[in-house]
C-alpha positions, 0 to 999 in steps of 0.5 A: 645077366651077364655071364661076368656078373654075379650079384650074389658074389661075395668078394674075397679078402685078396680081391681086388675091388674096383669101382666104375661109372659107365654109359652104354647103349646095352648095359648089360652087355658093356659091364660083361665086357668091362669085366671080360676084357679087364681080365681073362676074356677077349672079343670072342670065345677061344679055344684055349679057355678052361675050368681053371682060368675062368675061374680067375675072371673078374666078376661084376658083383654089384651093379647100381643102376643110374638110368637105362643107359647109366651104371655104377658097378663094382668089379672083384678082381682075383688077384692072382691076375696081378704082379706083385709090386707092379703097378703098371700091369695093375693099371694095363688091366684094370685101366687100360683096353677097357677104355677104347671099346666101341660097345661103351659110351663113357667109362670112368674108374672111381675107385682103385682098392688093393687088397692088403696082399698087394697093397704090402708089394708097395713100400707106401710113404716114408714119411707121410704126415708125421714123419713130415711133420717130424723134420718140420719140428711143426705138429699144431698147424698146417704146413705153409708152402709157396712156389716161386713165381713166375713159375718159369723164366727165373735165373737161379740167383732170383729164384734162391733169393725168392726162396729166401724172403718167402721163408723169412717170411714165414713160409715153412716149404718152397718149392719148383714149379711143375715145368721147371727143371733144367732150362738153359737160364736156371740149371737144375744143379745150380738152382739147388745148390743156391737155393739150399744155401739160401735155406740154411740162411733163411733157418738161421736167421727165424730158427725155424726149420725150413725145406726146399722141393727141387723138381726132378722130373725128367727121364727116369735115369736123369731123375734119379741122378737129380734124386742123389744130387739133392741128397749131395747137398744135403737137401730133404726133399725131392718133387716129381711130376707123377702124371707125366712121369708115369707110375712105374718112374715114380716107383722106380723113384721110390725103390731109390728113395729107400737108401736116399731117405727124402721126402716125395711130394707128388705134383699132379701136372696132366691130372684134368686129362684123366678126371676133368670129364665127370662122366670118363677117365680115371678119378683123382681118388683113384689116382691118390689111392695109387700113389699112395701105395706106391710111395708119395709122401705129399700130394696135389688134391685141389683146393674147393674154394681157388682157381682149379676145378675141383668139387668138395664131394671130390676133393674130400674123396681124395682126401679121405683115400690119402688119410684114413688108416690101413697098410701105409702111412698116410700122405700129406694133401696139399692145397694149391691153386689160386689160394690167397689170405681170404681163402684161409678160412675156409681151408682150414674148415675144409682140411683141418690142420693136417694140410699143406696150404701152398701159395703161390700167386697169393704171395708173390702177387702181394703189393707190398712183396714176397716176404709181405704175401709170405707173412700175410698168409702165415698171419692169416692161418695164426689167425684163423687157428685162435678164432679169430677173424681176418678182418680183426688180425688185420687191423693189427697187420697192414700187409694182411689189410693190404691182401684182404683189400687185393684179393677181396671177394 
């Protein structure tokens, strides 16, 4: 055994538990570096190591063997390792260096569980599903979102009025896509302040409350002057694209937020860049696991059944790290991706109520228009809740027949 191995450990209620895959020529050596270099260790022994310190080592304490070259381990890490409310030093230890060694033929970090110590650093959601569901006045159903298409090159006339005819069609949240922000043909101030006016139209015309997610991704700064523009103007929500901003923009948005009072919906632009690859990389259950923690409201987890890449075991791992209970409230999943009135089904079996179906394409590419795809896919999820088939409803809808026919299997 290695000497950063320790099958009879026993972790400690403020370890901090991770776990990994990995691949290696010599296993047992890689798991030692793994642990080693993730925590108090280098290349090579050092002068300055002592008693004290070697006792603050991550220890792997549980290793299950794949095949002779293939592991999943799990690592207990003190955490007295860690800053406190400092996600980027979390990840630079338990994400970082450990990645680029030789000795290692693949590595993937599955799982990211804080201890309840570090956990309470973090604020966590604001709102998350109730207080969502709670602005929404909506509680037996899910959410139906939309995102404006094509997702780039709309002035900010055509986008509020998009906006406007999926609402009044029955869309409940219409956001920006993940590359749009302040482009010289549709600037951000603008495009808020247009589309919430449309908002208010479309809440007064359906008496329903209705949201708008701007995006203000950009240098952390800018993003939270956009941040305090949104709140200006009296909109609710605020989008960010947490991959590309990073974990410590995200969490500088959520320190923020705590005077701002918006709702955070997380987009996870860059995601397949750390999880497409099964065997390296970080998985997106970890990636939920983090941004829960720091503070996200809603996230981004896939679909199973649209146009992304994304395995039911996985999805519903992510799932799983958004909802179940412990220090912070629970983050509303969010469906998009190549979704559709036929795939309603199977959404709503996959995710129960407590989803965020978001169309986007399924809407805007409806024959009959946005606001037809809009009242298609809130016809679709009526439907599917009372048991009854879509074929059926759409023989009371000919938007709905004109979808399914569109979009059938």
């Amino acid at each position: 055994m290695g000497r950063f191995v320790d099958l009879d450990y026993e972790p400690k209620e403020n370890d901090l538990i991770v776990k990994f895959y990995l691949e290696a020529r010599d296993l047992e050596k890689a798991v030692d570096a793994v642990c080693e270099e993730s925590s108090i260790g280098t290349w090579t022994k050092v002068t300055t190591m002592n008693e004290r310190i070697w006792e603050m080592r991550a220890r792997a304490f549980k290793i299950e063997k794949l095949s002779e070259n293939s592991a999943i381990i799990e690592v207990a890490y003190p955490s007295i390792l860690f800053e406190r409310g400092n996600m980027a030093q979390i990840l630079s230890s338990i994400a970082g260096n450990i990645f680029g060694m030789k000795i290692l033929d693949n590595l993937r970090l599955l799982e990211v569980n804080l201890p309840r110590d570090l956990l309470k650093s973090f604020k966590g959601p604001k709102f998350g599903i109730q207080g969502v569901r709670e602005i929404l006045k909506i509680y037996d159903r899910p959410l139906l979102g939309s995102i404006v298409k094509p997702k780039i090159g709309l002035s900010s006339d055509e986008h509020a009025r998009a906006a406007y005819e999926a609402w009044v069609g029955g869309v409940d949240i219409v956001k920006d896509d993940e590359n749009l922000t302040n482009q010289d043909f549709n600037k951000f101030e603008e495009r808020v302040v247009k589309t919430l006016r449309m908002l208010e139209k479309a809440e007064e015309e359906t008496g329903e409350r209705k949201a708008y997610l701007p995006n203000v991704t950009a240098e952390t700064k800018e993003m939270l002057r956009r941040a305090r523009f949104v709140k200006d103007q009296n909109g609710t929500y605020v989008m960010v694209d947490i991959i590309t901003c990073g974990a410590s923009a995200v969490q500088t948005l959520r320190e923020e937020n705590e005077d701002l009072g918006l709702v955070i919906h997380a987009h996870r632009a860059g995601h397949a860049a750390l999880d497409r690859n099964e065997k390296h990389g970080i998985s997106m259950k970890a990636i939920a696991q983090i941004f829960r923690a720091i503070g996200v409201d809603q996230l981004h987890v896939g679909t199973v059944v649209g146009k992304m890449v994304s395995p039911k075991e996985e999805v519903l791992g992510t799932v799983e790290a958004l909802i179940k209970s412990g220090v912070h409230k629970p983050v509303f999943p969010v469906a998009s991706g190549g979704l559709h009135p036929g795939l309603v089904p199977d959404l709503v079996k996959i995710f129960g109520k407590d989803v965020i179906i978001q169309a986007g394409g399924g809407i805007w590419g409806h024959p009959m228009g946005g606001k037809a795809g809009a009242r298609e896919m809130r016809k679709a999820i009526e439907a599917t809740l009372s048991g009854k088939s879509l074929e059926e409803a759409a023989k009371e809808s000919k938007e709905l027949e004109v979808a399914l026919e569109k979009w059938k299997s």
